[in-house]
N, C-alpha and C positions, 0 to 999 in steps of 0.2 A: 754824338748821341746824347741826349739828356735823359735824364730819369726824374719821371714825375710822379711827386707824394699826393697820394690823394688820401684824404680824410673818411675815412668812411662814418656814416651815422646809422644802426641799429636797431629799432625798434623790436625789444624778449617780448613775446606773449605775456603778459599777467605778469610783468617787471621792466625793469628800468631800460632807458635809455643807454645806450654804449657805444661811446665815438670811441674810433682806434683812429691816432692819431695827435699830431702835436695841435692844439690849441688854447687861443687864453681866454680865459673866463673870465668875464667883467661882474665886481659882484657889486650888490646896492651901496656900496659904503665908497665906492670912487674906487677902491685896489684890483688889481690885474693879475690873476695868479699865471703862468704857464703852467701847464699840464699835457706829459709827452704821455706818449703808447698807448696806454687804454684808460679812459674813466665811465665808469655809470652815473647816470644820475638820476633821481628818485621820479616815479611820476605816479606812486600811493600816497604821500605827504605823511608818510610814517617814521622816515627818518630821522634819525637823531642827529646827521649830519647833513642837512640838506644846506645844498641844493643835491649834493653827492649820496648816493644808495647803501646802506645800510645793509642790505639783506632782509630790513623788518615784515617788506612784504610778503616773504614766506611764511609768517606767523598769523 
């Protein structure tokens, strides 16, 4: 038997993106972060850490 990971991708109401799951993020500057379990990432452009969610959309 095998077990298989699947990535799930999220889309919150009036907030961010939220994959559960291990993947790597390719950012503009050429570097590869991994990123396991859960990340959000922003889709207000209010973030102070983007491409990653902040929270700021609550404000």
């Amino acid at each position: 038997m095998t077990t298989e990971h699947v990535t799930q991708v999220n889309l919150i109401e009036n907030g961010p993106v939220v994959v559960v799951g291990t993947i790597d993020l390719h950012h503009p500057d050429g570097t590869v972060e991994r990123r396991e379990r859960r990340s959000s990432f922003c889709r207000c452009g209010k973030s102070a850490s983007m491409p990653l969610c902040d929270g700021s959309h609550k404000n």
